[in-house]
C-alpha positions in Angstrom: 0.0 0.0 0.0 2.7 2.4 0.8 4.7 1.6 -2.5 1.6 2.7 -4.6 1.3 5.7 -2.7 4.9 6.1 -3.2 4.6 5.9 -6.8 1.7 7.6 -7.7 3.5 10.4 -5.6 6.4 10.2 -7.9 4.3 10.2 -11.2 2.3 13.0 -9.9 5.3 15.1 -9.6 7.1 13.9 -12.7 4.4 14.6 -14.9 4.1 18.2 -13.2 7.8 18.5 -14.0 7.7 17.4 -17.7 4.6 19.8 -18.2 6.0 22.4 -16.5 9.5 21.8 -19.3 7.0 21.5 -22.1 5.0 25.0 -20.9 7.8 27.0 -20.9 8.0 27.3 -24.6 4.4 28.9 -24.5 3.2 32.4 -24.5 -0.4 33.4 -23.0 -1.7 36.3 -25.4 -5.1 38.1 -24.9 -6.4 40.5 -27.8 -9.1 42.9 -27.7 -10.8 43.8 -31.2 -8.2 41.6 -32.5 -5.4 44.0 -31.0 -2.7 42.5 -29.2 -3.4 43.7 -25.5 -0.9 41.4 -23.7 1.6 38.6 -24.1 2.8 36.6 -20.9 4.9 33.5 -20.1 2.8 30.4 -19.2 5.5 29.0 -17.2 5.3 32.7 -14.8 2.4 32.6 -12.5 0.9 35.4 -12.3 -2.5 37.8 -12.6 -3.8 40.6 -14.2 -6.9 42.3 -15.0 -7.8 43.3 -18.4 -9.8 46.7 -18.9 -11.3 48.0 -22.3 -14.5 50.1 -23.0 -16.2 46.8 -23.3 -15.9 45.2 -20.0 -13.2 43.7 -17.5 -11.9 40.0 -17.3 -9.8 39.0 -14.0 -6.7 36.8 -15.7 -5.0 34.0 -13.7 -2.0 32.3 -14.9 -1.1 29.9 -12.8 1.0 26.2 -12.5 1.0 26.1 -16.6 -2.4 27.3 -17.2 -4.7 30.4 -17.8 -8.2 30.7 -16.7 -10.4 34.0 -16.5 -11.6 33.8 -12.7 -13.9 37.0 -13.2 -16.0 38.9 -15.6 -18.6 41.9 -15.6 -20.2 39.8 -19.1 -24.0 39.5 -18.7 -23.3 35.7 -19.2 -19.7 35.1 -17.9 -18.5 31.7 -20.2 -15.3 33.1 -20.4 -15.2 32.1 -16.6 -16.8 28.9 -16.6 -14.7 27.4 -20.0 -12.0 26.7 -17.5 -8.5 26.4 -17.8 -6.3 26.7 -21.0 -2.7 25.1 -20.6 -2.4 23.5 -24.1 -0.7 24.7 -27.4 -3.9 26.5 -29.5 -6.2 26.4 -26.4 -8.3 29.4 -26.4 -10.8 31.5 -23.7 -13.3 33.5 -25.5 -15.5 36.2 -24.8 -17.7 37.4 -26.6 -19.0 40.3 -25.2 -15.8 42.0 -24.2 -14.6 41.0 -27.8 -11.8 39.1 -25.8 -9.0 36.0 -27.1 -7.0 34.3 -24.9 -4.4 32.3 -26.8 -2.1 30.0 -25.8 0.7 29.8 -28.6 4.5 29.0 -29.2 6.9 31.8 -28.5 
Protein backbone atom coordinates (compact mmCIF):
# COMPACT_ATOMS: atom_id res chain seq x y z
CA UNK A 1 0.00 0.00 0.00
CA UNK A 2 2.72 2.37 0.83
CA UNK A 3 4.74 1.56 -2.51
CA UNK A 4 1.58 2.66 -4.64
CA UNK A 5 1.27 5.68 -2.65
CA UNK A 6 4.89 6.09 -3.23
CA UNK A 7 4.65 5.85 -6.75
CA UNK A 8 1.73 7.60 -7.66
CA UNK A 9 3.48 10.44 -5.58
CA UNK A 10 6.38 10.16 -7.88
CA UNK A 11 4.28 10.24 -11.21
CA UNK A 12 2.26 12.96 -9.95
CA UNK A 13 5.33 15.07 -9.57
CA UNK A 14 7.12 13.92 -12.68
CA UNK A 15 4.39 14.63 -14.86
CA UNK A 16 4.07 18.17 -13.18
CA UNK A 17 7.76 18.54 -13.97
CA UNK A 18 7.72 17.35 -17.74
CA UNK A 19 4.64 19.79 -18.18
CA UNK A 20 6.02 22.41 -16.54
CA UNK A 21 9.54 21.84 -19.29
CA UNK A 22 7.05 21.52 -22.06
CA UNK A 23 4.98 25.00 -20.92
CA UNK A 24 7.79 26.98 -20.92
CA UNK A 25 8.01 27.32 -24.55
CA UNK A 26 4.38 28.89 -24.49
CA UNK A 27 3.21 32.35 -24.52
CA UNK A 28 -0.40 33.36 -22.97
CA UNK A 29 -1.72 36.30 -25.38
CA UNK A 30 -5.09 38.15 -24.90
CA UNK A 31 -6.37 40.55 -27.83
CA UNK A 32 -9.13 42.89 -27.72
CA UNK A 33 -10.85 43.76 -31.21
CA UNK A 34 -8.21 41.61 -32.54
CA UNK A 35 -5.45 43.96 -31.03
CA UNK A 36 -2.66 42.49 -29.15
CA UNK A 37 -3.38 43.65 -25.46
CA UNK A 38 -0.87 41.44 -23.74
CA UNK A 39 1.63 38.60 -24.14
CA UNK A 40 2.78 36.63 -20.87
CA UNK A 41 4.90 33.54 -20.13
CA UNK A 42 2.84 30.38 -19.20
CA UNK A 43 5.48 28.96 -17.19
CA UNK A 44 5.33 32.67 -14.85
CA UNK A 45 2.37 32.64 -12.49
CA UNK A 46 0.88 35.41 -12.35
CA UNK A 47 -2.49 37.83 -12.59
CA UNK A 48 -3.80 40.58 -14.21
CA UNK A 49 -6.94 42.34 -14.98
CA UNK A 50 -7.75 43.31 -18.37
CA UNK A 51 -9.75 46.66 -18.94
CA UNK A 52 -11.25 48.02 -22.25
CA UNK A 53 -14.55 50.10 -23.00
CA UNK A 54 -16.21 46.79 -23.33
CA UNK A 55 -15.85 45.25 -19.98
CA UNK A 56 -13.21 43.67 -17.46
CA UNK A 57 -11.91 39.96 -17.32
CA UNK A 58 -9.84 39.04 -13.96
CA UNK A 59 -6.69 36.80 -15.74
CA UNK A 60 -4.97 33.99 -13.72
CA UNK A 61 -2.05 32.31 -14.92
CA UNK A 62 -1.11 29.93 -12.78
CA UNK A 63 1.05 26.24 -12.53
CA UNK A 64 1.01 26.13 -16.58
CA UNK A 65 -2.36 27.33 -17.22
CA UNK A 66 -4.72 30.40 -17.82
CA UNK A 67 -8.23 30.70 -16.67
CA UNK A 68 -10.39 33.96 -16.51
CA UNK A 69 -11.62 33.78 -12.75
CA UNK A 70 -13.91 37.00 -13.21
CA UNK A 71 -16.01 38.91 -15.56
CA UNK A 72 -18.60 41.87 -15.60
CA UNK A 73 -20.15 39.81 -19.06
CA UNK A 74 -24.00 39.46 -18.66
CA UNK A 75 -23.27 35.73 -19.22
CA UNK A 76 -19.68 35.08 -17.94
CA UNK A 77 -18.46 31.73 -20.18
CA UNK A 78 -15.26 33.11 -20.37
CA UNK A 79 -15.20 32.08 -16.63
CA UNK A 80 -16.81 28.86 -16.60
CA UNK A 81 -14.71 27.45 -20.04
CA UNK A 82 -12.03 26.68 -17.53
CA UNK A 83 -8.51 26.45 -17.82
CA UNK A 84 -6.27 26.71 -21.00
CA UNK A 85 -2.67 25.08 -20.58
CA UNK A 86 -2.44 23.54 -24.10
CA UNK A 87 -0.71 24.65 -27.39
CA UNK A 88 -3.86 26.45 -29.48
CA UNK A 89 -6.18 26.42 -26.38
CA UNK A 90 -8.30 29.43 -26.40
CA UNK A 91 -10.83 31.49 -23.73
CA UNK A 92 -13.27 33.51 -25.53
CA UNK A 93 -15.49 36.23 -24.77
CA UNK A 94 -17.71 37.43 -26.64
CA UNK A 95 -18.96 40.32 -25.24
CA UNK A 96 -15.79 42.01 -24.21
CA UNK A 97 -14.59 40.99 -27.76
CA UNK A 98 -11.77 39.13 -25.77
CA UNK A 99 -9.04 36.01 -27.11
CA UNK A 100 -6.95 34.28 -24.91
CA UNK A 101 -4.40 32.34 -26.76
CA UNK A 102 -2.10 29.96 -25.83
CA UNK A 103 0.66 29.76 -28.59
CA UNK A 104 4.51 28.97 -29.22
CA UNK A 105 6.86 31.81 -28.54
Amino acid sequence: MAAALLAAAVLLIAGRVLRTDANSNLIVTVSIDNEKEYEYPLDEDREFTVKSKYGTNNVIIKDGEVCVTDADCPDRLCVKQGKAGEQGDTIICLPHRMVITVEEK
